[in-house]
N, CA and C atoms as a LAMMPS dump frame, in Angstrom:
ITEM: TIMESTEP
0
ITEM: NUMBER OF ATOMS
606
ITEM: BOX BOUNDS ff ff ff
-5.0000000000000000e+02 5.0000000000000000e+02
-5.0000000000000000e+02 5.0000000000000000e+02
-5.0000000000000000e+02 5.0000000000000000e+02
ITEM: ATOMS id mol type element x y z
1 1 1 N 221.841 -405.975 400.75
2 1 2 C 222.585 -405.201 399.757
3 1 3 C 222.888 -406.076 398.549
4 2 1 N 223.063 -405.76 397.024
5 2 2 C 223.299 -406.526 396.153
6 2 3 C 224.68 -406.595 396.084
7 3 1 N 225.224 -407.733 395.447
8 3 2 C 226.398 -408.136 395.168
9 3 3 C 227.118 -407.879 394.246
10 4 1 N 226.302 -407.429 393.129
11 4 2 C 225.834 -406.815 391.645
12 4 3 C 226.001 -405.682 391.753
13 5 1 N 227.66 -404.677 390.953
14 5 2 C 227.56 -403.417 391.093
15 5 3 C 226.53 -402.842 390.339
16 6 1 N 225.965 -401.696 390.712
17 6 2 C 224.75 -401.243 390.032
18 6 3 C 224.712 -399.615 388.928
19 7 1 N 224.381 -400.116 388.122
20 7 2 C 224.304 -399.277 387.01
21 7 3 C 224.444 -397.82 387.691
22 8 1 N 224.858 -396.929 386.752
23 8 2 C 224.248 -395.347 387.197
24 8 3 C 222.963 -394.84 387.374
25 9 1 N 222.165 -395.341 386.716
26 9 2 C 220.314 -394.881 386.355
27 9 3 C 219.947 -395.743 388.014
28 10 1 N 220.427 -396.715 388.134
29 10 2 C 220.282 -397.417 389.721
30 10 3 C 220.498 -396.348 390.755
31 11 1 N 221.48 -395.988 390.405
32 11 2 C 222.198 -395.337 392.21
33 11 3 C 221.426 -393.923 391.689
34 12 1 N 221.002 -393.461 390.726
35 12 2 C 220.393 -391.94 390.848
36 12 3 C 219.105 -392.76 390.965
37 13 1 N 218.331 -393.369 391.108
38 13 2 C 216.728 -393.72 391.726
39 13 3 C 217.06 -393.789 392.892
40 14 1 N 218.034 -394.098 393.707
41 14 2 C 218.002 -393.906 395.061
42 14 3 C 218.139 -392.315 395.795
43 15 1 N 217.818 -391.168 394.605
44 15 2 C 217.614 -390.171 395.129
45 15 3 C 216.33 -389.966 395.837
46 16 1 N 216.612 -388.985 396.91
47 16 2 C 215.135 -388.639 397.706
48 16 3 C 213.915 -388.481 396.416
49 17 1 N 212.686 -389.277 397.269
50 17 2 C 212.04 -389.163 396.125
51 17 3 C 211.115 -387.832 396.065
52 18 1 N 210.569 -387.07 395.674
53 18 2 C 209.524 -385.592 396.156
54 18 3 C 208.417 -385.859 396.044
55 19 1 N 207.579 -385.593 397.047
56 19 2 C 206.05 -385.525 397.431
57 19 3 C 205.156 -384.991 396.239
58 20 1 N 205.73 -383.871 395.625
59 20 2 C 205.333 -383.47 394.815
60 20 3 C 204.845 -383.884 393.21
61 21 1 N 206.816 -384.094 393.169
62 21 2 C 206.384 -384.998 391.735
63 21 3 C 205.371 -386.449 391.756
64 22 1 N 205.43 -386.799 392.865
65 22 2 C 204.351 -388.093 393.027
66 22 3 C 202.795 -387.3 392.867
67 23 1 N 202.542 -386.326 393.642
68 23 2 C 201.589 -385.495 393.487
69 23 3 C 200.727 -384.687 391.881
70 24 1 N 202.115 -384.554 391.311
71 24 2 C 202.008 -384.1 390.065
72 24 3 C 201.303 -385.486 388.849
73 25 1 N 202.097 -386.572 389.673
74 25 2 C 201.258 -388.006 388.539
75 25 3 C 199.928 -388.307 388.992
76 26 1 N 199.838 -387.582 389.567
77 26 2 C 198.569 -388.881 389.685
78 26 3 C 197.498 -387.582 389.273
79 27 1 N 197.747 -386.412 388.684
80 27 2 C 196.185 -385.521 388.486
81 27 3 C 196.201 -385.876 386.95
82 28 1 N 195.095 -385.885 386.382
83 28 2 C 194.8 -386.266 385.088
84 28 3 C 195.65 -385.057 384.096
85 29 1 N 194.83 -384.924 382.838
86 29 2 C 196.118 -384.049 381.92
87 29 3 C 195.128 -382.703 381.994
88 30 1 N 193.511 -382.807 382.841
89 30 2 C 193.426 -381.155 383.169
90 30 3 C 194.22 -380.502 384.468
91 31 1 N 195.029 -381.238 384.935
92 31 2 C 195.363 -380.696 386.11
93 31 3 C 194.701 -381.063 387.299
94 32 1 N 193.59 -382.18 387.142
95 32 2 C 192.392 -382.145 388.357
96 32 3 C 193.131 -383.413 389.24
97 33 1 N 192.781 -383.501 390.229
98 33 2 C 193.392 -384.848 391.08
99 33 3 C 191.966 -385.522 390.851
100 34 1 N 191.926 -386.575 390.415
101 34 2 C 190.604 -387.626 390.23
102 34 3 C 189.987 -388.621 391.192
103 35 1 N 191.08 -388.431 392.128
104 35 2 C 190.781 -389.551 393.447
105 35 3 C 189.114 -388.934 393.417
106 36 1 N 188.649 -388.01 394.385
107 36 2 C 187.399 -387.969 395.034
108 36 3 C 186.506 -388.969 395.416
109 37 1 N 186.834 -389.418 396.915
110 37 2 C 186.868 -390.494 397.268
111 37 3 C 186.025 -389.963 398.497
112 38 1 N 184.659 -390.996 398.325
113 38 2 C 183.81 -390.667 399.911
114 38 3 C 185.204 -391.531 401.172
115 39 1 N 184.263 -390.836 402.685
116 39 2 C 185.367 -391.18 403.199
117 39 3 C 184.704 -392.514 404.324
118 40 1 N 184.692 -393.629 403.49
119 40 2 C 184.014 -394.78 404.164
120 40 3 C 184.709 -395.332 404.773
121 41 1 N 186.258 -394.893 405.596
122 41 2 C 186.707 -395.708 406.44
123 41 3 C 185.879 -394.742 407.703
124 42 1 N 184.986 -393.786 407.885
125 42 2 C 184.423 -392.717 408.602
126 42 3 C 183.258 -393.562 409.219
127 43 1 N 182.574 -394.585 407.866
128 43 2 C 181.303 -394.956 408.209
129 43 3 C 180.99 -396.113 408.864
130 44 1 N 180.009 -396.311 409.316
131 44 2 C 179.7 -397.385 410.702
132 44 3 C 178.72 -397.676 410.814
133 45 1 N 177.813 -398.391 409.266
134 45 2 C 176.291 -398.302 408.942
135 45 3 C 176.247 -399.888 409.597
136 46 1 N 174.859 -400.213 410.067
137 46 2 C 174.522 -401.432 410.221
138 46 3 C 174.734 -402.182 408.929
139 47 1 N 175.096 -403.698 409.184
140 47 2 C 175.535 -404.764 408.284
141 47 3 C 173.953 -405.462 407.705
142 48 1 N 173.613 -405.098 406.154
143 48 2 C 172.311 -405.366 405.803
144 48 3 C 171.982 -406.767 404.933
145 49 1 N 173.577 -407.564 405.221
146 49 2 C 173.58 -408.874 404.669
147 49 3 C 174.483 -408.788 403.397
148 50 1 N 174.586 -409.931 402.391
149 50 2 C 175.41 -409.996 401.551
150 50 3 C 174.569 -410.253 399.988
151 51 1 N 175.538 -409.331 399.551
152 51 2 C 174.995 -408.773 397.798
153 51 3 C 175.758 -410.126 396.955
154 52 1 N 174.714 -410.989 395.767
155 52 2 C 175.291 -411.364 395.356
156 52 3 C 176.031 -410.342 394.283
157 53 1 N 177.297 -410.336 394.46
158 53 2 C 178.197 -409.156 393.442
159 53 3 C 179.71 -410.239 393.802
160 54 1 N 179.987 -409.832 392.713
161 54 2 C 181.614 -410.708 392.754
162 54 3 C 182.787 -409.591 391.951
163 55 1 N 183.863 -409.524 392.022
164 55 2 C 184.988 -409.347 391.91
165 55 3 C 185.744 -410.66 391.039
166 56 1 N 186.353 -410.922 389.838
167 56 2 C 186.821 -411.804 389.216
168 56 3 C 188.302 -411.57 389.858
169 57 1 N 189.285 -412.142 389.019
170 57 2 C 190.58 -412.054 389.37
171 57 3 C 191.15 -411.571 388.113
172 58 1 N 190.133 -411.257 387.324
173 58 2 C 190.456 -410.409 386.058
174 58 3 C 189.871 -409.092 385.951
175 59 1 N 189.55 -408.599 387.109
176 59 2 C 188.918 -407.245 387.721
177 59 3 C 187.684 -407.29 387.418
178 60 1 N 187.315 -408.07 386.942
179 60 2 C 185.034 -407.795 385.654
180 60 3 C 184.633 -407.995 386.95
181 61 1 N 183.717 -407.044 387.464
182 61 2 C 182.863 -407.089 388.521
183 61 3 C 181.172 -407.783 387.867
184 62 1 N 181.085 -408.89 388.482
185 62 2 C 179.359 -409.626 388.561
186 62 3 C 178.373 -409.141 389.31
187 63 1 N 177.445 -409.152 388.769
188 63 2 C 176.066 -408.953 389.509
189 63 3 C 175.009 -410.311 389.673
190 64 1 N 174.577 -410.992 390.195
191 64 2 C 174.166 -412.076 389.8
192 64 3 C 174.251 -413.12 388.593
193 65 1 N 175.58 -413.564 388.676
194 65 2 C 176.2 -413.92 387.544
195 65 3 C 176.675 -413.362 386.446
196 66 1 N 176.052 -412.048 386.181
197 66 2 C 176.382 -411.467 384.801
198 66 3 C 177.123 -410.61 385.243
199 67 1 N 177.886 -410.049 384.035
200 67 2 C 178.931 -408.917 384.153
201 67 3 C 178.079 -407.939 384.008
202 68 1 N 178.692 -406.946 385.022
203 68 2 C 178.382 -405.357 385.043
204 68 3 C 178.803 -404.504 383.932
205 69 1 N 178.128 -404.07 383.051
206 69 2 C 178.732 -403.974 381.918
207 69 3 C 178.953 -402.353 381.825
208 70 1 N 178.618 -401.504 382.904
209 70 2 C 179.227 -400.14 382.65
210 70 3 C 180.153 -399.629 383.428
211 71 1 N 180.982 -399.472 383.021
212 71 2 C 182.43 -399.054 383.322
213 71 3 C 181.51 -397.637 384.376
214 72 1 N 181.161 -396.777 384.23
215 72 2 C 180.427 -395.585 385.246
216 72 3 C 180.41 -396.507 386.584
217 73 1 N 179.484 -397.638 386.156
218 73 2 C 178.74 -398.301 387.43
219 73 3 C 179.487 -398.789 388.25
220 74 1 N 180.9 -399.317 387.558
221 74 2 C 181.993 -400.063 387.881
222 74 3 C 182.666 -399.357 388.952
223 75 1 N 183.155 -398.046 388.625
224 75 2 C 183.413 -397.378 388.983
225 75 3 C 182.829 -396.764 390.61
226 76 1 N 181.932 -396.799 390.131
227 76 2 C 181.06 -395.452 391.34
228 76 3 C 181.205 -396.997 392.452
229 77 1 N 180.687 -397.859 392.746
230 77 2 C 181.019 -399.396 393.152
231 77 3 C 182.18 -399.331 393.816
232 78 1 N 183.422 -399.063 393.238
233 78 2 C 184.724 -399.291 393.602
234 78 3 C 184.947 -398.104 394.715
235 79 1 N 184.561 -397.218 394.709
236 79 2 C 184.638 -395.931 395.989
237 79 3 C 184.296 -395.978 396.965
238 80 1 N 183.217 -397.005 396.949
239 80 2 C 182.578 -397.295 398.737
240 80 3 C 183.11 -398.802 398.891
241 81 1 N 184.008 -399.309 398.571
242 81 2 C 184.659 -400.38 398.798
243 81 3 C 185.452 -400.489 400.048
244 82 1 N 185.318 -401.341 400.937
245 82 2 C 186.095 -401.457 402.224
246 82 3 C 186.388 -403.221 402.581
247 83 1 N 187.724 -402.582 403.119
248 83 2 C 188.412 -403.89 402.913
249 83 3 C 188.496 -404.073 405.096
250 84 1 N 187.756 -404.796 405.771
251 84 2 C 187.284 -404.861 407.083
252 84 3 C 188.365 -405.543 407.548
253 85 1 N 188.15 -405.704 408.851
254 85 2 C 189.454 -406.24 410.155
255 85 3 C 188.645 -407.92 409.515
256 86 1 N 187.696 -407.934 409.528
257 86 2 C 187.074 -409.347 409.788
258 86 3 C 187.797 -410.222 408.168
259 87 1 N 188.248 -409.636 406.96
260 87 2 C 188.701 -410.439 405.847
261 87 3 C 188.075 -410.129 404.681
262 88 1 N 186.828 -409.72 404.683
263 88 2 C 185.682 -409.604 404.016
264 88 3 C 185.648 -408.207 403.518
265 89 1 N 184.9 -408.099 402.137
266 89 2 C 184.875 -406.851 401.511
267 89 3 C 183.587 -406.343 401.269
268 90 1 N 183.444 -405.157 401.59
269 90 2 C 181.728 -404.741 401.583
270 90 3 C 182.122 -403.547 400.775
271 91 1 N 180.421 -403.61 400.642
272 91 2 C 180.302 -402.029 399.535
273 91 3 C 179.607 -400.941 400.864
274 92 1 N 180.16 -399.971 401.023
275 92 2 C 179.456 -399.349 402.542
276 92 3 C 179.108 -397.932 401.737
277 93 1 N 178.074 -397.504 402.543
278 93 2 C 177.019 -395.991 402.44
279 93 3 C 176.9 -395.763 404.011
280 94 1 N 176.622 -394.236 404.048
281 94 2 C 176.363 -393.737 405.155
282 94 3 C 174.97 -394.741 406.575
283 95 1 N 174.163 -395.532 405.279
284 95 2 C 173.07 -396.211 406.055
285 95 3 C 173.368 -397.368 405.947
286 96 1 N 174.396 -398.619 405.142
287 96 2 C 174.297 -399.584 405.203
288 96 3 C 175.181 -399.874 404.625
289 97 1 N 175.919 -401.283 404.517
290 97 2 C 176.794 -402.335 404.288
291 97 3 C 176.805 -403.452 403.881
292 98 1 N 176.889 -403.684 402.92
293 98 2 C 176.537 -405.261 402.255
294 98 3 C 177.663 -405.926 401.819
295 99 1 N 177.615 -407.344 402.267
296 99 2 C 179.645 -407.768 401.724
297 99 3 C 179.323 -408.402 400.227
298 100 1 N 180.319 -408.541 399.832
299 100 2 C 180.546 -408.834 398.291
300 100 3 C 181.873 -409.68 398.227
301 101 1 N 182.11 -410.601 397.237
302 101 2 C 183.265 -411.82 397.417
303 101 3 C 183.744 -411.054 395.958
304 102 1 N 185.304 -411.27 396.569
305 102 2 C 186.142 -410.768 395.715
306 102 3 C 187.26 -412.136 395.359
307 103 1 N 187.743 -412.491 394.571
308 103 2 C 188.155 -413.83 394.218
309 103 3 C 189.364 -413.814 394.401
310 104 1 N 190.621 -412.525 394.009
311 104 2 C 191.635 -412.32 394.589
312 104 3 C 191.824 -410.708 395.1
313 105 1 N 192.275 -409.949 394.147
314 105 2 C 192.301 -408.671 395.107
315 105 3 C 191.135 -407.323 393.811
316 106 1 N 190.924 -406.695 394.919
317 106 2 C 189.283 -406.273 394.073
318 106 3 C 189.615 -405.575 392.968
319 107 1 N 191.553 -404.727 392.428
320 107 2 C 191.371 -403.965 391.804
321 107 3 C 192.807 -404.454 390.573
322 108 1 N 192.515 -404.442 389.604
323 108 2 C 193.645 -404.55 388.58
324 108 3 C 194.391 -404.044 387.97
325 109 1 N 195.522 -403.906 388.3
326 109 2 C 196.36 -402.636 387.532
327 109 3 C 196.269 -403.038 385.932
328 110 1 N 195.836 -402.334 385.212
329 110 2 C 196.066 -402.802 383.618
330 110 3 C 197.425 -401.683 382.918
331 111 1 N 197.539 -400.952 383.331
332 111 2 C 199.029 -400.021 382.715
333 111 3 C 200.177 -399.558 383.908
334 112 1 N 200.908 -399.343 383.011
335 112 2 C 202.074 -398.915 384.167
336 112 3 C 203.109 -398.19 383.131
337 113 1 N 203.423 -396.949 383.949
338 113 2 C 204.428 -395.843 382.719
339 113 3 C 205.429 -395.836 384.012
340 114 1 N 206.397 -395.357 383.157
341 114 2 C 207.996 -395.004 384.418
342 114 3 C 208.113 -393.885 383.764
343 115 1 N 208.363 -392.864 384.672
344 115 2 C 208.873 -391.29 384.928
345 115 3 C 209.826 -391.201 385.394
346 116 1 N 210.381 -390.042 385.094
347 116 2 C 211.664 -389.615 385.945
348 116 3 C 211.864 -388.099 386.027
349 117 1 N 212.182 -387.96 387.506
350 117 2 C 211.903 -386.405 387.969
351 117 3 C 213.41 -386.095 388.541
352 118 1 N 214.023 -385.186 388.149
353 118 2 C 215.435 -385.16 389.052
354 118 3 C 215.918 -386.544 389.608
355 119 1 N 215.928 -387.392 388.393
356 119 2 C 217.035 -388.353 388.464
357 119 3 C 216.054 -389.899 388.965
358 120 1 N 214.93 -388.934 389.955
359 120 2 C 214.394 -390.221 390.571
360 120 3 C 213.352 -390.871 389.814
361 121 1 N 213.377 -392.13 389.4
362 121 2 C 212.342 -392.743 388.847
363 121 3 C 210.799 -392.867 389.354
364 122 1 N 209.909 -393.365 388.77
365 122 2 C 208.513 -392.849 389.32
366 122 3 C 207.711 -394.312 388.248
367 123 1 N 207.472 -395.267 389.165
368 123 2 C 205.923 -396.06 388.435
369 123 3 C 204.887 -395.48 388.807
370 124 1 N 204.26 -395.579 387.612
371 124 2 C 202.532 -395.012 387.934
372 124 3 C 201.701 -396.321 387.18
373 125 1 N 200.488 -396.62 388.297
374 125 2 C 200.232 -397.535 387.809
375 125 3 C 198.279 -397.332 387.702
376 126 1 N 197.634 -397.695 386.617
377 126 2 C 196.717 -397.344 386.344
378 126 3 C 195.513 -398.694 386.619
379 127 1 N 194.532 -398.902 387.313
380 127 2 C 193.564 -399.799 387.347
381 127 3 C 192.587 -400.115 386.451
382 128 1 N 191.94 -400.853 386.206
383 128 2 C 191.018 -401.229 385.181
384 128 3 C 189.877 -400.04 385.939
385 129 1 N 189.788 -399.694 386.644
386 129 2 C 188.472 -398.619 387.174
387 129 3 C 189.086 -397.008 387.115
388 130 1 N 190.447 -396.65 387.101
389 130 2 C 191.12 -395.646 386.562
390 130 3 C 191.698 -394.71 387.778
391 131 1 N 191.965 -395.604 388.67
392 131 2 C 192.538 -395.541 390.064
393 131 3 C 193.837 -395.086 389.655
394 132 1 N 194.598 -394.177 389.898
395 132 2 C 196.079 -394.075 389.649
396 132 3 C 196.812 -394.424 390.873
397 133 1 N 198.164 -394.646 391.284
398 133 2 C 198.825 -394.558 391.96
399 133 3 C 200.221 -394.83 391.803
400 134 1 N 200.984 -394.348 392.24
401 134 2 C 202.701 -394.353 392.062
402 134 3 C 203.323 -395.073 393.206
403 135 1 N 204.309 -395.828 392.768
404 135 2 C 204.814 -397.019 393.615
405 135 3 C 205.197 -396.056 395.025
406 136 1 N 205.586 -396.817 395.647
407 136 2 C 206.451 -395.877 396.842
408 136 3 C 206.141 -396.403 398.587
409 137 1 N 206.66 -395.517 398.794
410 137 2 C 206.248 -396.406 400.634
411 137 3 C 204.653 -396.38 400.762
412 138 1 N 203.883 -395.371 400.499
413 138 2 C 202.563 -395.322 400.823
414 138 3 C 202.043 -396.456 399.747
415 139 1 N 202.756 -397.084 398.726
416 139 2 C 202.232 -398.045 397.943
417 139 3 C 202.694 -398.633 397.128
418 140 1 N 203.041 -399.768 398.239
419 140 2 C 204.494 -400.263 397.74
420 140 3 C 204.025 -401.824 396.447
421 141 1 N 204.911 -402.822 395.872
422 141 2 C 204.565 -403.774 395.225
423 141 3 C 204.711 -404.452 395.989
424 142 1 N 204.025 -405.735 396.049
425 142 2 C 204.837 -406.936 396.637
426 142 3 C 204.76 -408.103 395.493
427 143 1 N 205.25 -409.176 395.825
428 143 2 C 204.615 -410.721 395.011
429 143 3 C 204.411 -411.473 395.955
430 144 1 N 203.465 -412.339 395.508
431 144 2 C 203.086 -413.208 396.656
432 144 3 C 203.485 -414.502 395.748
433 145 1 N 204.505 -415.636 396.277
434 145 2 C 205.268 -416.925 395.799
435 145 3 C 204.463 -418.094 396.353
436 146 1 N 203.435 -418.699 395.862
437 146 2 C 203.038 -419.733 396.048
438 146 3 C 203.379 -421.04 395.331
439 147 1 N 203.897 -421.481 396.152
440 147 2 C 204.158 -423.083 395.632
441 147 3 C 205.457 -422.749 394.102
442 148 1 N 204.711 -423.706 393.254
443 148 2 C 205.639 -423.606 391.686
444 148 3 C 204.427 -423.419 391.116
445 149 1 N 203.759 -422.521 391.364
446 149 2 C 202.267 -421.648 390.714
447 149 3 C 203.117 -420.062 390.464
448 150 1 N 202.577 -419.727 389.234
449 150 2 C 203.24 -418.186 388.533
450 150 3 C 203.431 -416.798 389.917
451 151 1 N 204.582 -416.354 389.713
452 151 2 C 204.2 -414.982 391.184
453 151 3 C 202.764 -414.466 390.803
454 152 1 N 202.013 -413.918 391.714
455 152 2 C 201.276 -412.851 391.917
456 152 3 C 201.466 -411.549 392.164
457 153 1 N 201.907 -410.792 391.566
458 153 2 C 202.407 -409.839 391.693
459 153 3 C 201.004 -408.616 392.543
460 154 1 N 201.397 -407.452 393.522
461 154 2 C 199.828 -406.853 393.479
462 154 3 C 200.999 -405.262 393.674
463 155 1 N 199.833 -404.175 393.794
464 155 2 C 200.58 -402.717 393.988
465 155 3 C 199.19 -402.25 394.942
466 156 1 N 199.777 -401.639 396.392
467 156 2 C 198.484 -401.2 397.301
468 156 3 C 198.081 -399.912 396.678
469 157 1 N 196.646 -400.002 396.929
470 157 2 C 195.795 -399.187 395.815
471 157 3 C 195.373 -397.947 396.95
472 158 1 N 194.542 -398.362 398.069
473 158 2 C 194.528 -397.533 399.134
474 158 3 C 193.626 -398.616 400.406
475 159 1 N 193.973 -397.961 402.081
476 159 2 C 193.484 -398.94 402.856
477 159 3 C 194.63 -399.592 402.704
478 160 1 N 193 -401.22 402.655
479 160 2 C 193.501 -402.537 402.613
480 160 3 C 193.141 -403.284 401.658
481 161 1 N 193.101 -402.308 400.176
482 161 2 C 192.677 -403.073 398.853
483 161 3 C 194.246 -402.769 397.886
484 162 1 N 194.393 -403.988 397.511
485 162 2 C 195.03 -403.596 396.334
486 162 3 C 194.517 -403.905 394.606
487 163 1 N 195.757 -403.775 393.8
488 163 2 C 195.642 -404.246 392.471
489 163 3 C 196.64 -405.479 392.303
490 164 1 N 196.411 -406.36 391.6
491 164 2 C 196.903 -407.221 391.004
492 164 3 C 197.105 -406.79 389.499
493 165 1 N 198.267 -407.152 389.539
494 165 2 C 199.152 -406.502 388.267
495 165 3 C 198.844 -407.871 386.833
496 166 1 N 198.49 -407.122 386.141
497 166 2 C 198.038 -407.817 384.807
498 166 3 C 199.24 -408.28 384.624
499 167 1 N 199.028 -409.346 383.529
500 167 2 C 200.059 -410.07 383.107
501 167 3 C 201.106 -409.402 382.023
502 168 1 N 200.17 -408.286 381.285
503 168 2 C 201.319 -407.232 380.608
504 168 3 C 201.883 -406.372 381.402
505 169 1 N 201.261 -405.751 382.386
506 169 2 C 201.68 -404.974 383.417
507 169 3 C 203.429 -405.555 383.788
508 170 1 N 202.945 -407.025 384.274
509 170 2 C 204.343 -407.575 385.069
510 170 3 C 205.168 -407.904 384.029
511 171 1 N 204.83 -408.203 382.784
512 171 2 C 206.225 -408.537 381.651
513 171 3 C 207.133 -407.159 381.581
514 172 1 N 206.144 -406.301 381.557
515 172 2 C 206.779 -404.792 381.407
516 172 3 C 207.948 -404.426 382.361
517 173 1 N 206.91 -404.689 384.23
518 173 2 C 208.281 -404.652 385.08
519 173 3 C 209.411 -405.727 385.165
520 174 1 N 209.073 -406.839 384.339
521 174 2 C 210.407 -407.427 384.387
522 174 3 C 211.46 -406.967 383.302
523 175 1 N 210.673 -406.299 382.103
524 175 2 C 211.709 -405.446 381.604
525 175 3 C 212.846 -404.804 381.534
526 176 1 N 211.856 -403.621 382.676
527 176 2 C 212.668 -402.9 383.181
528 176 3 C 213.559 -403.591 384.471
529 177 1 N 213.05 -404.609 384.605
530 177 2 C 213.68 -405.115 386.436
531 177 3 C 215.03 -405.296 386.12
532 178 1 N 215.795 -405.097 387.154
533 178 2 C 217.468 -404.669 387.295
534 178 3 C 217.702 -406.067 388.617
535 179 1 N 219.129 -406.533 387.82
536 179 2 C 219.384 -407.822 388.7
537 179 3 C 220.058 -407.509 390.161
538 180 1 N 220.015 -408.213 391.487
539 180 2 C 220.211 -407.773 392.466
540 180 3 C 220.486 -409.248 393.524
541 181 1 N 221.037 -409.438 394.954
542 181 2 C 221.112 -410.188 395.398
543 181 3 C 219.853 -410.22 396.599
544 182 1 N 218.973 -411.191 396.856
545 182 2 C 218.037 -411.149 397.981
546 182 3 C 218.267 -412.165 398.774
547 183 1 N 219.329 -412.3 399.961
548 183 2 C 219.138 -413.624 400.596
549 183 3 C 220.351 -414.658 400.25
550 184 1 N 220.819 -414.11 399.399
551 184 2 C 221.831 -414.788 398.595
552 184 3 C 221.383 -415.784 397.31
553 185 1 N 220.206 -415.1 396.946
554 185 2 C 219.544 -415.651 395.789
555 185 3 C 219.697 -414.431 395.009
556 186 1 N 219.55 -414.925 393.451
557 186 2 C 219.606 -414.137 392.259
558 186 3 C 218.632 -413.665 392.296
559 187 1 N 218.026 -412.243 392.385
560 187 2 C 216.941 -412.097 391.941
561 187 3 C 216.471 -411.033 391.373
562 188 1 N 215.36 -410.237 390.904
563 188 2 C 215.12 -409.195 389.82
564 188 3 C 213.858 -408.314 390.743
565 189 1 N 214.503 -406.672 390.214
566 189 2 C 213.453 -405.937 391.367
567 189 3 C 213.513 -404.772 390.331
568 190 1 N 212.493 -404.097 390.36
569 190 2 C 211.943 -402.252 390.535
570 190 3 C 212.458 -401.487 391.076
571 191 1 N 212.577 -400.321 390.229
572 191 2 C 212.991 -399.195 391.699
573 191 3 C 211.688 -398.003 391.443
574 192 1 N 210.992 -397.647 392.405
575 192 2 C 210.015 -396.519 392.16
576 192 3 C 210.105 -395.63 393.5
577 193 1 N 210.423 -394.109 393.587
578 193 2 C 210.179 -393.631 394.36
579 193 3 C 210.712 -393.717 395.682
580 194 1 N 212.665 -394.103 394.909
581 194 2 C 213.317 -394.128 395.695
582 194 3 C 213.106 -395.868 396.443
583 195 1 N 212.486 -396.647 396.505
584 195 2 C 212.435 -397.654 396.501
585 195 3 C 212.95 -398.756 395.781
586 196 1 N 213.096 -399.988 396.104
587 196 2 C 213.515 -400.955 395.541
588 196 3 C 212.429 -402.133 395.749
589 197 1 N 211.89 -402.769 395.081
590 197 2 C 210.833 -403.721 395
591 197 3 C 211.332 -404.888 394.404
592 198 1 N 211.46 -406.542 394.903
593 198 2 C 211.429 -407.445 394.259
594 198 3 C 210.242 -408.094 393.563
595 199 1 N 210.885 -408.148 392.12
596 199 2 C 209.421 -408.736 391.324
597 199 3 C 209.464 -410.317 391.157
598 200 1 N 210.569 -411.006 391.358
599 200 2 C 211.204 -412.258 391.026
600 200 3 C 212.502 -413.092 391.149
601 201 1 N 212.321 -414.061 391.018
602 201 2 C 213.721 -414.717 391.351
603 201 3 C 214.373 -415.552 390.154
604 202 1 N 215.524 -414.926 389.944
605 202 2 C 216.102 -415.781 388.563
606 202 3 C 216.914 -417.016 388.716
């Protein structure tokens, strides 16, 4: 619990959050839901070896050294993406499976808007491949604190892939981030979807 009485706009994000309005962000502005997503956690193709293809940590997907330079291609790529028990990330089809090295996590959030629906706040966060998703239990933030190296901030995308939050992305949520006690340390968090997320420690 924080130690830090908390604003009003605080204690109304801790309203129930609705299925709906989360539902309502994520369809584009025709109304369409854009996921359409094959369903390759289904598939169970023989393993046909490994693609040289890379994943940066700045989302630019490689093909034998060079960048993939169409955002389509980028795209269609990112849908048969599976993130395996074994660590490793493959591109999978109904007939086959090829792994591919991803350098940190395969997908990059590059935007992030805050909503508010009956009181409750709402991040939506957008990928460099145009993945949407809204913070919340099904996809939550974390940071990962290594050493006295910068946080890593990431937001789960779906599975066992996430995004790593751009560096404007995370100035933004520290913006908005609201001070709080973790542990008995000072520290700074999010609220999305009825949630509370730590982004940092002050």
């Amino acid at each position: 619990m924080s130690d830090i009485p908390e604003s009003p706009e605080a204690n109304a994000s801790r309203l129930k959050a609705d299925p709906l309005a989360i539902a309502r962000l994520l369809k584009d502005e025709a109304g369409h839901d854009p996921k359409g997503l094959p369903p390759v956690h289904k598939w169970n193709p023989p393993y046909c070896g490994e693609l040289d293809m890379e994943i940066r940590r700045n989302g630019q997907w490689f093909y034998m050294g060079t960048p993939i330079g169409r955002p389509a291609l980028v795209r269609l790529f990112s849908t048969v993406l599976r993130h395996d028990d074994d660590g490793y990330y493959y591109l999978v089809t109904p007939v086959e499976k090829v792994r591919i090295r991803v350098e940190d996590a395969p997908f990059l959030a590059v935007q992030v808007e805050r909503h508010s629906e009956a009181g409750v706040q709402y991040l939506r966060f957008t990928t460099q491949t145009g993945d949407m998703v809204v913070a919340g239990p099904d996809h939550p933030i974390r940071v990962s604190f290594k050493d006295d190296l910068e946080p890593s901030p990431y937001v789960h995308v779906r599975d066992r892939l996430d995004a790593l939050l751009s560096r404007t992305v995370y100035y933004q949520l520290v913006e908005w981030g609201e001070e709080f006690t973790d542990a008995g340390r000072a520290a700074l968090g999010v609220r999305s979807a009825g949630e509370r997320y730590l982004i940092g420690y002050l």
